[in-house]
Structures are given as C-alpha cells and as structure tokens.
N, CA, C and O atoms as CSV, one atom per row, in Angstrom:
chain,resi,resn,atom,element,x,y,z
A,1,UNK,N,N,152.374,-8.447,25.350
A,1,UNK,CA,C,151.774,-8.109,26.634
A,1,UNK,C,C,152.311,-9.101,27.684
A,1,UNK,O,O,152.271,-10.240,27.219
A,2,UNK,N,N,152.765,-9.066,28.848
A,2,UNK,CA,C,152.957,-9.432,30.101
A,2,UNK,C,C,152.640,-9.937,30.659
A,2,UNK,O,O,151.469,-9.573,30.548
A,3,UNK,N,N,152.609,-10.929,31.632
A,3,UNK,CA,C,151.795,-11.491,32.452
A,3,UNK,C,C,150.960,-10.494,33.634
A,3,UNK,O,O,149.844,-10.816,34.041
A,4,UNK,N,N,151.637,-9.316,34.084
A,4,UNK,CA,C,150.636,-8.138,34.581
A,4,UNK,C,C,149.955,-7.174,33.673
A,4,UNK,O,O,149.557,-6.047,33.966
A,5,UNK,N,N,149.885,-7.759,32.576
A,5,UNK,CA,C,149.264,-6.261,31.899
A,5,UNK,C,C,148.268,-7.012,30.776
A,5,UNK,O,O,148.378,-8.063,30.143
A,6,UNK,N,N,147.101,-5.820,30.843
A,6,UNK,CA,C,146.170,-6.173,30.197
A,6,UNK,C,C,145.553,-5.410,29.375
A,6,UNK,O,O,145.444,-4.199,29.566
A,7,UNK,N,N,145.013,-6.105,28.232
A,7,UNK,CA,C,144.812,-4.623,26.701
A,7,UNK,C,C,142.892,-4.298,26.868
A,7,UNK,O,O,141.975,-5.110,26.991
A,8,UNK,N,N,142.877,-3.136,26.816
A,8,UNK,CA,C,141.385,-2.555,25.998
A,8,UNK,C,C,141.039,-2.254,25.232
A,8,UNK,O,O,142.050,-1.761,24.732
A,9,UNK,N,N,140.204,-2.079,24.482
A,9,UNK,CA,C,139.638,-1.404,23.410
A,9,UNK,C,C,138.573,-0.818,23.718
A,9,UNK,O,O,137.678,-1.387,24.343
A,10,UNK,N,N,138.505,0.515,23.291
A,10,UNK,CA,C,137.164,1.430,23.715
A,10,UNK,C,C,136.773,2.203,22.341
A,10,UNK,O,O,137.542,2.667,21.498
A,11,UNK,N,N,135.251,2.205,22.361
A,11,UNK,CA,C,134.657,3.413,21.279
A,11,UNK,C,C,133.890,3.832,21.633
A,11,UNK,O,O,133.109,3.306,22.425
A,12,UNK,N,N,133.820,4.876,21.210
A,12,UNK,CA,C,131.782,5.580,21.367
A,12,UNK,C,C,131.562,6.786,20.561
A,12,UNK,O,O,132.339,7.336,19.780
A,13,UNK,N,N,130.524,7.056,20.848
A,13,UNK,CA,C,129.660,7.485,19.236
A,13,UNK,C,C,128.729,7.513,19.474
A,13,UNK,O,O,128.047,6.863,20.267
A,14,UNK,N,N,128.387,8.870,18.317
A,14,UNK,CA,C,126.854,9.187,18.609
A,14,UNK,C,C,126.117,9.449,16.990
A,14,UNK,O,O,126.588,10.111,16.065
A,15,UNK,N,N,125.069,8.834,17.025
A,15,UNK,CA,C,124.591,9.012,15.591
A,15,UNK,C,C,123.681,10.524,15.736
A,15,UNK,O,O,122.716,10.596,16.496
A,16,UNK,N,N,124.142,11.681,14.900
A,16,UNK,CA,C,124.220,13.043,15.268
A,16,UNK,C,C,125.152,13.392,16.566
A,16,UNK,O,O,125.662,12.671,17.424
A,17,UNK,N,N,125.156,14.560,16.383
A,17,UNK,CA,C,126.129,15.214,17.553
A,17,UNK,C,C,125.760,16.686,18.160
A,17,UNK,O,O,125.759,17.841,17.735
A,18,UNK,N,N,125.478,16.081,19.266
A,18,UNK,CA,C,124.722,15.166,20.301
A,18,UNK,C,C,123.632,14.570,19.218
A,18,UNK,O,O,123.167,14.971,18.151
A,19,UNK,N,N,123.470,13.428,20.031
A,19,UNK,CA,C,122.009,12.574,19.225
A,19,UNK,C,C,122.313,10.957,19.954
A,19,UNK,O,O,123.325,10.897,20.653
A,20,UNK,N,N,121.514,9.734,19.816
A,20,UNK,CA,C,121.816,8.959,20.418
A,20,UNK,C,C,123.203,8.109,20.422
A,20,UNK,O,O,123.815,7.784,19.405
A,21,UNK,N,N,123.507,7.869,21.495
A,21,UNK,CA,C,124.942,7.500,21.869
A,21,UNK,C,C,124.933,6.152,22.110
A,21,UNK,O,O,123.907,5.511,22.335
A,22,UNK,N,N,126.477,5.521,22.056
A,22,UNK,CA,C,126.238,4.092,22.919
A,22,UNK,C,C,127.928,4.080,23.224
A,22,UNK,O,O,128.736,4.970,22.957
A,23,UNK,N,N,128.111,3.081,23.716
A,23,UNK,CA,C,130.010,2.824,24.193
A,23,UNK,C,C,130.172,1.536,23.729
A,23,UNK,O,O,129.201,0.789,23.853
A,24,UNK,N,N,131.270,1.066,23.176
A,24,UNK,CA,C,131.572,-0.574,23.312
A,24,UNK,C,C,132.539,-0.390,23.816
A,24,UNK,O,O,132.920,0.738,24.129
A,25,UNK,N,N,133.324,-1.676,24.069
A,25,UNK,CA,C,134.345,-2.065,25.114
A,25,UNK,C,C,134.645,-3.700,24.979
A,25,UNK,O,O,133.768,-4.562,24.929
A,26,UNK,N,N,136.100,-3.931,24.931
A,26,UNK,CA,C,136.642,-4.767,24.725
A,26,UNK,C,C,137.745,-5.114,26.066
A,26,UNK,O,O,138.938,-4.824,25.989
A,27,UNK,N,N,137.249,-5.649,27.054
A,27,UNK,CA,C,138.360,-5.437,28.269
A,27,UNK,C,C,138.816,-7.305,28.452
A,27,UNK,O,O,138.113,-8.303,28.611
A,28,UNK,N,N,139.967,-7.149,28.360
A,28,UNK,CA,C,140.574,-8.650,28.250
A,28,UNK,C,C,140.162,-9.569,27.140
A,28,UNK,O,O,140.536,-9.390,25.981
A,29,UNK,N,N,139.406,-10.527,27.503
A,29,UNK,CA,C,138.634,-10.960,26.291
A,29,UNK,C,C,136.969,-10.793,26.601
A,29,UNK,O,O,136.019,-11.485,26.234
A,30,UNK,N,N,137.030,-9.741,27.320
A,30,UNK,CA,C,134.727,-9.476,27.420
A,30,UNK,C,C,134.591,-8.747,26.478
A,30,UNK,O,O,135.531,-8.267,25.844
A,31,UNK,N,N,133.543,-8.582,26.278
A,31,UNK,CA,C,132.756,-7.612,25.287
A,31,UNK,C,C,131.639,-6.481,25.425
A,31,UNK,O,O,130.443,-6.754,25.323
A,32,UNK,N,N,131.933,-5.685,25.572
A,32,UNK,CA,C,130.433,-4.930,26.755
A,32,UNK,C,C,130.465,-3.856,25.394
A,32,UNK,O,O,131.384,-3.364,24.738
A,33,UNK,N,N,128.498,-3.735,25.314
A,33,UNK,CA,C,128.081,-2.460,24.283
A,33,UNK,C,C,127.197,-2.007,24.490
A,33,UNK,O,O,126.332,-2.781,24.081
A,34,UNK,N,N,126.612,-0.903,25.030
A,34,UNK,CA,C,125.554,0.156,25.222
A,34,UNK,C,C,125.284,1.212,24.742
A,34,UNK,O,O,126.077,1.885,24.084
A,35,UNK,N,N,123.568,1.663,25.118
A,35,UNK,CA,C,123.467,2.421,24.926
A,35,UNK,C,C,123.520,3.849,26.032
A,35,UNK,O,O,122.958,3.472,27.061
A,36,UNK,N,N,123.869,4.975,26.161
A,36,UNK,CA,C,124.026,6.050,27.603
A,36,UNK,C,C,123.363,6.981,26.996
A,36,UNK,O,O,123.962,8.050,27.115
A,37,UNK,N,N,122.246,7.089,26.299
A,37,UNK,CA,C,121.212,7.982,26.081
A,37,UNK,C,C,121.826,9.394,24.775
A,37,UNK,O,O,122.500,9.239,23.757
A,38,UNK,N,N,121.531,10.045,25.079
A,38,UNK,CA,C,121.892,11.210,24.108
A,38,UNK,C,C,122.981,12.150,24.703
A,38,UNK,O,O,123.027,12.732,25.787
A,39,UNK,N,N,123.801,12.114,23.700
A,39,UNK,CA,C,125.252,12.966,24.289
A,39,UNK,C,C,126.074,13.474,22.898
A,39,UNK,O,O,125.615,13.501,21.756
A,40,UNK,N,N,127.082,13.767,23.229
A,40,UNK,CA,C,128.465,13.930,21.849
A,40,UNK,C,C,129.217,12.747,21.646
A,40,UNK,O,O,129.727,11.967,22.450
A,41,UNK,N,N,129.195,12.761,20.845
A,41,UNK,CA,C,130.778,11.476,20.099
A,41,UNK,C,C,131.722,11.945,21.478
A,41,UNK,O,O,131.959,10.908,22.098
A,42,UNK,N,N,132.113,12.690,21.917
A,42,UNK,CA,C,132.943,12.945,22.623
A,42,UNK,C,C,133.062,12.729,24.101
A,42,UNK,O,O,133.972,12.492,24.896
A,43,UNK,N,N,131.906,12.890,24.135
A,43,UNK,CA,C,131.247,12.370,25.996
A,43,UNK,C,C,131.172,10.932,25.435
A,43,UNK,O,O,132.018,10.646,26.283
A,44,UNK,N,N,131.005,10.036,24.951
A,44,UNK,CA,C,130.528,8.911,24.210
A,44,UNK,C,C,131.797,8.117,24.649
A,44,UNK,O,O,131.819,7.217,25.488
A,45,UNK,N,N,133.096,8.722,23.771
A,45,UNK,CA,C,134.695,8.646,24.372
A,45,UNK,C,C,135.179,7.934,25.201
A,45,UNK,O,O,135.693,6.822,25.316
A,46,UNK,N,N,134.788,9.207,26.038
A,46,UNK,CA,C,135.145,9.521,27.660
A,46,UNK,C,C,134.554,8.081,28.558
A,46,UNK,O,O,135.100,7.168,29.178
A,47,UNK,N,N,132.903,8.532,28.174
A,47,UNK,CA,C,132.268,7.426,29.203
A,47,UNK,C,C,132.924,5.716,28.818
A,47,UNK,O,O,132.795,4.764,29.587
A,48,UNK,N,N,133.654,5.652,27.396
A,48,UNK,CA,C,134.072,4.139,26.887
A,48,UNK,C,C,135.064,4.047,28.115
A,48,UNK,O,O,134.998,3.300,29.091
A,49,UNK,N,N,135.699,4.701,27.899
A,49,UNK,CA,C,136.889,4.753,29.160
A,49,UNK,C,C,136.754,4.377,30.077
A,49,UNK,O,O,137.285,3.319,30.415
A,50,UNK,N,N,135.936,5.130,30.921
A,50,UNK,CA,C,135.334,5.016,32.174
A,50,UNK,C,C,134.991,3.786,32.484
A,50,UNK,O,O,135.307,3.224,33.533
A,51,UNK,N,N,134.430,3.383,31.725
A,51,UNK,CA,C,133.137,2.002,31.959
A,51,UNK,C,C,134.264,0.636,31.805
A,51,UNK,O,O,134.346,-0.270,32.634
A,52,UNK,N,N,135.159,0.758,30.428
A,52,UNK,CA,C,136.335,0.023,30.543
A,52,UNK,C,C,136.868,-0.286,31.756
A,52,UNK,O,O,136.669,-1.363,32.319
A,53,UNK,N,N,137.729,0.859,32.319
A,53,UNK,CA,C,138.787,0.722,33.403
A,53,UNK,C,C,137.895,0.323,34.535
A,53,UNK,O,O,138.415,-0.598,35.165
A,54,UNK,N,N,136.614,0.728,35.068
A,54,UNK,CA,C,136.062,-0.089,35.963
A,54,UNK,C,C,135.644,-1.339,35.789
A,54,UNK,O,O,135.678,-2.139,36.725
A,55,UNK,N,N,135.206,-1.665,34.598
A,55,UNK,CA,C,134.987,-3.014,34.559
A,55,UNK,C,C,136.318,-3.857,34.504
A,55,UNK,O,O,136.454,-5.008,34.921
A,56,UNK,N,N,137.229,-3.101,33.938
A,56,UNK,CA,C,139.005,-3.732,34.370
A,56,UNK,C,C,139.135,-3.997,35.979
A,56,UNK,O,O,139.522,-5.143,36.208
A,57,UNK,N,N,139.005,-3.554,36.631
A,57,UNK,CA,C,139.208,-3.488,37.866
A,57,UNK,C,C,138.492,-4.011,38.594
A,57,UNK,O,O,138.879,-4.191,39.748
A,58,UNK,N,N,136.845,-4.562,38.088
A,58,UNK,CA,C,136.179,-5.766,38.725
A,58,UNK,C,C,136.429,-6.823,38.211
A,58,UNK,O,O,136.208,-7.833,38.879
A,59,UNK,N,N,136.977,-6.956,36.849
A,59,UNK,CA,C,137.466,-8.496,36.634
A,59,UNK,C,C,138.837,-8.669,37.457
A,59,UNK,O,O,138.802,-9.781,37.983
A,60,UNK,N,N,139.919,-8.058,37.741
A,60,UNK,CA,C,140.878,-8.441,37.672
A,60,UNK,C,C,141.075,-8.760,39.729
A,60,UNK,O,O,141.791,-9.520,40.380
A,61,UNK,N,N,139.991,-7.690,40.119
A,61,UNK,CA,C,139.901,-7.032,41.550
A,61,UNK,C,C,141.013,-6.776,41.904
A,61,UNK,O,O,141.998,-7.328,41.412
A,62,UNK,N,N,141.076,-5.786,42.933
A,62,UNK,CA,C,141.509,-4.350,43.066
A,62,UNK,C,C,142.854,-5.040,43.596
A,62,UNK,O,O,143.795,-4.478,43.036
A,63,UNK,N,N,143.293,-6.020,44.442
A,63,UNK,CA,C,144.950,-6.268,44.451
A,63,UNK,C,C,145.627,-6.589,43.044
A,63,UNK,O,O,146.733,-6.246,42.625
A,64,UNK,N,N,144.749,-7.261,42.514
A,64,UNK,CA,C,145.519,-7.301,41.171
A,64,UNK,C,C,145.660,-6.615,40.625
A,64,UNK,O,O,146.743,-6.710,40.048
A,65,UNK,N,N,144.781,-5.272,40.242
A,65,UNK,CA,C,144.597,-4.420,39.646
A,65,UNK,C,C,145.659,-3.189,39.724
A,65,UNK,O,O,145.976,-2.404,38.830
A,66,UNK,N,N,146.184,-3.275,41.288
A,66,UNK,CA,C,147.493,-2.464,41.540
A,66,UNK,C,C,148.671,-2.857,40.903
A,66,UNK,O,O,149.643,-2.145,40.653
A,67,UNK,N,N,148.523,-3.978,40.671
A,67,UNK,CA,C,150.041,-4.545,40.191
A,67,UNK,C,C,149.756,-4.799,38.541
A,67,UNK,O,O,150.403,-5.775,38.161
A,68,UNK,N,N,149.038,-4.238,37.571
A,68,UNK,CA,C,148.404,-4.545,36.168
A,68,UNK,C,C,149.092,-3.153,35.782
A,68,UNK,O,O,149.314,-2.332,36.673
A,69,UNK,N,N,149.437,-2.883,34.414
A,69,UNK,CA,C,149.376,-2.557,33.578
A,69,UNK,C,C,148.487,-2.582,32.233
A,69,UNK,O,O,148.219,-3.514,31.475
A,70,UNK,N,N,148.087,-1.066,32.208
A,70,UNK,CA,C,146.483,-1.430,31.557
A,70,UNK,C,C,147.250,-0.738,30.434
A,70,UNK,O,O,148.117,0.116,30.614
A,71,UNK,N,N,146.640,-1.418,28.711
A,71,UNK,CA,C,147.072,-0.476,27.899
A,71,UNK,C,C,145.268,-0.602,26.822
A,71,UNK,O,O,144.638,-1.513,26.283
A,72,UNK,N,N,145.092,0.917,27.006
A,72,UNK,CA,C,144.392,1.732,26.526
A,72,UNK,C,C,143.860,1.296,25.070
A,72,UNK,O,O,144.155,0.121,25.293
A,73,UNK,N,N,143.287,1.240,23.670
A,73,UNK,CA,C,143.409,1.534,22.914
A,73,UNK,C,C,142.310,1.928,22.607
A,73,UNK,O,O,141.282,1.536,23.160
A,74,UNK,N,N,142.360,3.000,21.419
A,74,UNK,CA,C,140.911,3.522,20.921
A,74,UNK,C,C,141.799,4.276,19.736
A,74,UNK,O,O,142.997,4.300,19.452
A,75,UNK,N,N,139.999,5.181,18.923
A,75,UNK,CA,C,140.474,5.199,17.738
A,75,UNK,C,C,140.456,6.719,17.659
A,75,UNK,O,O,140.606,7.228,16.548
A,76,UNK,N,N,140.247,7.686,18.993
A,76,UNK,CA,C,139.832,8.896,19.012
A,76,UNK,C,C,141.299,9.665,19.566
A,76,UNK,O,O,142.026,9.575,20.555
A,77,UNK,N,N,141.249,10.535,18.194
A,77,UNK,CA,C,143.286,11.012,19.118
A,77,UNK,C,C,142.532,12.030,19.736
A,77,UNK,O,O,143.165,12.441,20.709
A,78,UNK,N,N,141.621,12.528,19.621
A,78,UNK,CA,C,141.788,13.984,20.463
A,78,UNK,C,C,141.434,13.233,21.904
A,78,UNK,O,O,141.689,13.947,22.874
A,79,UNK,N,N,140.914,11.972,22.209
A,79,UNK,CA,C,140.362,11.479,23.862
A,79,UNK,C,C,142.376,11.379,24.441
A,79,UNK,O,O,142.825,12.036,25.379
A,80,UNK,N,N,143.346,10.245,23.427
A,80,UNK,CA,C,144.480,9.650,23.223
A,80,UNK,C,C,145.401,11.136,23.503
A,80,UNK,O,O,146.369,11.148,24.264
A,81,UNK,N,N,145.019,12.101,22.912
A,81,UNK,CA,C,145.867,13.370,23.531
A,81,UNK,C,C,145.663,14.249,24.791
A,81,UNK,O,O,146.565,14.697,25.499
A,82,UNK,N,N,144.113,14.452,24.983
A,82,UNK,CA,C,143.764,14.834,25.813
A,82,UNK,C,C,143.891,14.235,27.087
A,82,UNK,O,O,143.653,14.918,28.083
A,83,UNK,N,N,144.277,12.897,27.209
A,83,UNK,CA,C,144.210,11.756,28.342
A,83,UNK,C,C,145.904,11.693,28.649
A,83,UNK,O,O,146.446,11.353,29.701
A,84,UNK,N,N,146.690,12.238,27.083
A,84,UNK,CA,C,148.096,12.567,27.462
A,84,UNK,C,C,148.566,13.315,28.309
A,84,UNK,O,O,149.515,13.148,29.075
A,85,UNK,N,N,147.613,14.494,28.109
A,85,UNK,CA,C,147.912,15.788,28.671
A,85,UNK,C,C,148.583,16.676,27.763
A,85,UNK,O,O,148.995,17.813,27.989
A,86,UNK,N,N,148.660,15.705,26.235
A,86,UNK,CA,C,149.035,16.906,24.976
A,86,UNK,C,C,148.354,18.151,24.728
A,86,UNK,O,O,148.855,19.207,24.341
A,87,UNK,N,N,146.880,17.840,25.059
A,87,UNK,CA,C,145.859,18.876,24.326
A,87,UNK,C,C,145.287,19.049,25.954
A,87,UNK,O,O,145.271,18.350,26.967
A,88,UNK,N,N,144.754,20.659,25.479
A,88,UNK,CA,C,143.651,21.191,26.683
A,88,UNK,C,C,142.507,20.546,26.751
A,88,UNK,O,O,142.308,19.794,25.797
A,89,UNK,N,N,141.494,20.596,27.745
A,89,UNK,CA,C,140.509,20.098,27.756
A,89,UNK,C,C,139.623,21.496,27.553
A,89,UNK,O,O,139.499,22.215,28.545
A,90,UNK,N,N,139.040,21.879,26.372
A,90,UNK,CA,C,138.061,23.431,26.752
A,90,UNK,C,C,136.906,22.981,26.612
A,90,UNK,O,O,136.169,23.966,26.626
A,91,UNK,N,N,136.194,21.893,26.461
A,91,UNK,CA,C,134.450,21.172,26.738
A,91,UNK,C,C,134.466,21.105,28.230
A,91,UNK,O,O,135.120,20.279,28.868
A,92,UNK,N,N,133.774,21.944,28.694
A,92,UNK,CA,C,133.441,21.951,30.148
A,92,UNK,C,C,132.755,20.538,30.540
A,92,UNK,O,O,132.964,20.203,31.706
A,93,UNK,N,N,131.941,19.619,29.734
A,93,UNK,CA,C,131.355,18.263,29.837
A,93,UNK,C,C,131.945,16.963,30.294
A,93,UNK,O,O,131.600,15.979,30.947
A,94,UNK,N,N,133.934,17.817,29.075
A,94,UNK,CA,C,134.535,16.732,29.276
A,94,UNK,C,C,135.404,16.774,30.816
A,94,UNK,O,O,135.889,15.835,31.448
A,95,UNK,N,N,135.385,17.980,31.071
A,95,UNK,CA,C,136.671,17.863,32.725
A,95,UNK,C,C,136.121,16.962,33.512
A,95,UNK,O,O,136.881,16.001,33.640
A,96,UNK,N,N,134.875,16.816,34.250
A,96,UNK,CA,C,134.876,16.066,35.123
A,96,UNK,C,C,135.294,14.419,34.646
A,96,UNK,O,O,136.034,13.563,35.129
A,97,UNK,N,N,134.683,14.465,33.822
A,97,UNK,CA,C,134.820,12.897,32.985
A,97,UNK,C,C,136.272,12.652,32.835
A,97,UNK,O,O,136.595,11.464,32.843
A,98,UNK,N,N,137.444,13.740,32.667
A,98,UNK,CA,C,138.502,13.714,32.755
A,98,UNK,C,C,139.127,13.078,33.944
A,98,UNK,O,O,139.999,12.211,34.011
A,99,UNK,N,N,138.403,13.784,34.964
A,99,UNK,CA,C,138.904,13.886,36.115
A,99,UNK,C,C,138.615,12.445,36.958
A,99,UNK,O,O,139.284,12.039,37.908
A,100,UNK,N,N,137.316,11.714,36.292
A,100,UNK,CA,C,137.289,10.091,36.834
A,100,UNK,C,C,138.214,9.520,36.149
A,100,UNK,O,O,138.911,8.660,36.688
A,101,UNK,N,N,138.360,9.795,35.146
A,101,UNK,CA,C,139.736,8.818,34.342
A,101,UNK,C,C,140.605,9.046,34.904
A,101,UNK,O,O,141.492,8.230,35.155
A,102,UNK,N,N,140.582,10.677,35.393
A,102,UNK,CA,C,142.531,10.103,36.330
A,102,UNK,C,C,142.666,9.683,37.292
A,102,UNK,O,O,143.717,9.133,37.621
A,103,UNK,N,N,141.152,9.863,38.429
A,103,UNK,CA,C,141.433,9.094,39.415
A,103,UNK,C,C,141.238,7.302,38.912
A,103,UNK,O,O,141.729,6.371,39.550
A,104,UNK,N,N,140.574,7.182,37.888
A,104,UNK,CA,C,140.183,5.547,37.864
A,104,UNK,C,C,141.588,5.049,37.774
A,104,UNK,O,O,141.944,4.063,38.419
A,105,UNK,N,N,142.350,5.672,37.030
A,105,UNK,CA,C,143.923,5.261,36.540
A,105,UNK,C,C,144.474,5.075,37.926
A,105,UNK,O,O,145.311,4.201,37.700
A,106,UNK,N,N,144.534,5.273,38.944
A,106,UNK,CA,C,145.033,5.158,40.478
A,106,UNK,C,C,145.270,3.586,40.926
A,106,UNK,O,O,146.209,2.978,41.439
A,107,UNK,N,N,143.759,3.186,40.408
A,107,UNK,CA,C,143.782,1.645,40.760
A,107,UNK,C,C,144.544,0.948,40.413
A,107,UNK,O,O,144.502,-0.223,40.790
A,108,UNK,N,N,145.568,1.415,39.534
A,108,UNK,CA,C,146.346,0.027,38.331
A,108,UNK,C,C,147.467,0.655,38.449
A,108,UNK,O,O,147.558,1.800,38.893
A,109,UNK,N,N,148.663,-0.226,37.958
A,109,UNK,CA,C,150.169,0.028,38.161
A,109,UNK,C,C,150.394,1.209,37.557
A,109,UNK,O,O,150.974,2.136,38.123
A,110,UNK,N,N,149.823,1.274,36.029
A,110,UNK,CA,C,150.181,2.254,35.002
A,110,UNK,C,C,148.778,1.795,34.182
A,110,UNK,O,O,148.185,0.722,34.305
A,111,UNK,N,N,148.377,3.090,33.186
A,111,UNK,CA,C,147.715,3.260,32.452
A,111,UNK,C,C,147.952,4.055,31.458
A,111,UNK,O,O,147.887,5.284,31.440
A,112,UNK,N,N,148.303,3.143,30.411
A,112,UNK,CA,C,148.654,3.601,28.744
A,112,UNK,C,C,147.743,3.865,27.752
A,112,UNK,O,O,147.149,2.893,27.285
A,113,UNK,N,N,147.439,5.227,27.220
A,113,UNK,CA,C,146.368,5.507,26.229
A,113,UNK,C,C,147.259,5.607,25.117
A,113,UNK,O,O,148.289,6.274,25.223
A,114,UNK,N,N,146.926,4.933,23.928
A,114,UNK,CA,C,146.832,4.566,22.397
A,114,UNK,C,C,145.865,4.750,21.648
A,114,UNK,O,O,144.775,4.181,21.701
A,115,UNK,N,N,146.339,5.838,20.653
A,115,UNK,CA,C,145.644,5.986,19.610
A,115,UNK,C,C,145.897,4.630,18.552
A,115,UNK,O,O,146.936,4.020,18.299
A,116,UNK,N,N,144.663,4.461,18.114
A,116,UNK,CA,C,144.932,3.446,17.021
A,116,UNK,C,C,144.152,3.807,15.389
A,116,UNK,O,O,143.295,4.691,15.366
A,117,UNK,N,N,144.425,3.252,14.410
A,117,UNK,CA,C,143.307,3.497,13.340
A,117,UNK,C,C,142.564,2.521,13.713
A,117,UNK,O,O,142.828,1.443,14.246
A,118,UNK,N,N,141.124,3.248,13.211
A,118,UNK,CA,C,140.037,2.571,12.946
A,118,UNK,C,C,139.732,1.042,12.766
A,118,UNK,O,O,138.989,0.302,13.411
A,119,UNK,N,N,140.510,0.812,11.727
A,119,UNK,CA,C,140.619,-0.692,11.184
A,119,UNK,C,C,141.200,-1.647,12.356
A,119,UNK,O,O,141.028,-2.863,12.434
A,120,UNK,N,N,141.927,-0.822,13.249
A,120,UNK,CA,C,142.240,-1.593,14.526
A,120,UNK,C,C,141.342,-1.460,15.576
A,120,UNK,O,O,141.716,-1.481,16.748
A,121,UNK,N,N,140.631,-1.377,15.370
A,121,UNK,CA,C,139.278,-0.960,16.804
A,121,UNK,C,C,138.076,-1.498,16.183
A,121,UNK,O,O,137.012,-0.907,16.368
A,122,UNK,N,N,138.109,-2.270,15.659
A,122,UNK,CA,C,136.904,-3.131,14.743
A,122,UNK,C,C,136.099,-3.517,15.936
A,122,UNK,O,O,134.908,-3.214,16.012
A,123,UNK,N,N,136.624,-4.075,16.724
A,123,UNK,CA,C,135.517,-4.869,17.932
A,123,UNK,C,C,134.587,-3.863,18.585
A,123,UNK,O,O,133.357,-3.898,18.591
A,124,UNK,N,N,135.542,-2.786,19.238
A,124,UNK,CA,C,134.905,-2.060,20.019
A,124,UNK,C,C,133.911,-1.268,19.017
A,124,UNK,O,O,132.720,-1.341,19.321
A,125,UNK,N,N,134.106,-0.829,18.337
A,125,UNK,CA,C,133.259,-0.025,16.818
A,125,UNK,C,C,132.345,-0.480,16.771
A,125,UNK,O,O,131.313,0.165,16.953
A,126,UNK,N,N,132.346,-1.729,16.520
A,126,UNK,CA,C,131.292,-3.030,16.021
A,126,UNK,C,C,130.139,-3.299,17.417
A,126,UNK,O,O,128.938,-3.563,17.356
A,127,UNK,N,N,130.957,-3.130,18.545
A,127,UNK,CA,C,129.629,-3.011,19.720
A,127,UNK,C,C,128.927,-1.399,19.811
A,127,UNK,O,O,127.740,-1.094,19.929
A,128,UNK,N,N,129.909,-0.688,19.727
A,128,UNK,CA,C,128.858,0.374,19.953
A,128,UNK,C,C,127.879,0.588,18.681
A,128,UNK,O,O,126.848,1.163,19.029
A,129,UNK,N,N,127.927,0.267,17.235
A,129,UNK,CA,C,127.299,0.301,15.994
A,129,UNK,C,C,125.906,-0.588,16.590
A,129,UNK,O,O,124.773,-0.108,16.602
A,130,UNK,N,N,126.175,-1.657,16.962
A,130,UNK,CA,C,125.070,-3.335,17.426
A,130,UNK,C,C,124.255,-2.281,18.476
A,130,UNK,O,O,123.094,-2.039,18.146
A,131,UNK,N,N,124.793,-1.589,19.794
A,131,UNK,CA,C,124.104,-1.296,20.809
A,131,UNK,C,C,122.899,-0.058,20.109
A,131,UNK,O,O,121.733,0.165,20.435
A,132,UNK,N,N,123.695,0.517,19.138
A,132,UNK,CA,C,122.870,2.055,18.474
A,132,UNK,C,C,121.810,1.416,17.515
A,132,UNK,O,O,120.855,2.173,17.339
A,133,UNK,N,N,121.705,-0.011,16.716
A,133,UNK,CA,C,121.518,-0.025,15.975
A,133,UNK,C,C,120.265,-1.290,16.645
A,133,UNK,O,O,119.461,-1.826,15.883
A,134,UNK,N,N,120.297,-1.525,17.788
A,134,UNK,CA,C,119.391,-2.326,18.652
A,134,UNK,C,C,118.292,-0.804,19.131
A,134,UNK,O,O,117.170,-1.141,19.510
A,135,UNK,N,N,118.487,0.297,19.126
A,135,UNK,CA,C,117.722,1.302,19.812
A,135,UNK,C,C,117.129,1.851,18.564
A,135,UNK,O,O,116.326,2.784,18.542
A,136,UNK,N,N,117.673,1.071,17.302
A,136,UNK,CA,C,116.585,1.764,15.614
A,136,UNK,C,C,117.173,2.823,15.675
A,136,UNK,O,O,116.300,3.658,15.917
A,137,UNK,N,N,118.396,3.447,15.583
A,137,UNK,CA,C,119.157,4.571,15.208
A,137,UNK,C,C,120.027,4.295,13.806
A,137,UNK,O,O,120.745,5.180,13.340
C-alpha cells in the first residue's frame, strides 16, 4: 500500500435472513461494530460499505480523501461483483444502497472492491459477531 492509499475491511450479517443484523468495519487501523436493526445479510453488506467509506473520509477529510486510494476488502463476492458492475443488481433494497456507494466512491481518487476469503476478514467478522452477540442474538 502507498503512501495515498488506504485498506478496509467490511462485513455484515444477519443472524436469520432478514433477522437481526450488525456491520463491522476495519478502516485504517479503527475498528467500528454495530448493530442496524433487522435486515438481510445482504443489506448488512451494503450498509458495511457505506459506513466504511464515510468514516474513511472523516478520518482522512475530504482534501485528502481526493487524492487516497481506497482498497475495499470483504468476504461477500456477490457485494465484490455487484460493486464491479459484473452482476445485476435485481434486490430492489439493494439499488439505492448501490447508488450511495457510487456516489460515496466520488470522494476518493479511486475505489477498489476485493473479494477476499473469509479467513482474511477475521477482524471485520469478529466485530460484527461481538456487536450481534452484545444484542443476545
């Protein structure tokens, strides 16, 4: 990694589907894990994203943030394809949520989504498991 560029890690998850949800997030070296009430593994995703790249963009603030290279990682290929533009989006839940990720991506030089395995997303996994598992799920 670069001196402009900076790594994430995102998860989310829902124990049932829909059923209670939470996000973790790994942005630079912070750690952020919640709970966002009841949703899909898939909205769960999306919102990791979301919550990531803005909180990217208040640590780094927004001049820096133009000149950063953000690289993505998570453990969900269908978010990693869909965020490619490999795969359609047909969850009507997920377009708009789509549609903040592409404008959030505006703020930063470039924004790289990576699929990763599991075993590589331990952190972010591990907060959203702590945030679900603080709500007795």
């Amino acid at each position: 990694m670069g001196k402009n560029s900076f790594l994430i890690h995102t998860d989310g998850g829902s124990r049932g589907n829909p059923g209670p949800s939470a996000i973790g997030a790994v942005v630079g070296k912070k750690e952020y894990g919640e709970s966002i009430g009841n949703t899909t593994n898939n909205i769960a995703e999306y919102k990791a994203v979301i919550f990531a790249l803005k909180k990217a963009k208040q640590l780094l603030g927004g001049a820096k943030a133009a000149h950063t290279e953000i690289e993505l990682k998570t453990d969900s290929q269908l978010l990693v394809n869909q965020l490619n533009g490999e795969f359609k989006i047909k969850d009507g839940g997920l377009q708009p949520l789509f549609i903040d990720i592409w404008n959030l991506k505006q703020d930063f030089k470039s924004v790289k989504f990576t699929h990763v395995t599991r075993d590589k997303n331990k952190n972010a996994d591990r907060l959203v498991n702590k945030a679900l598992d603080t709500l007795g799920f």
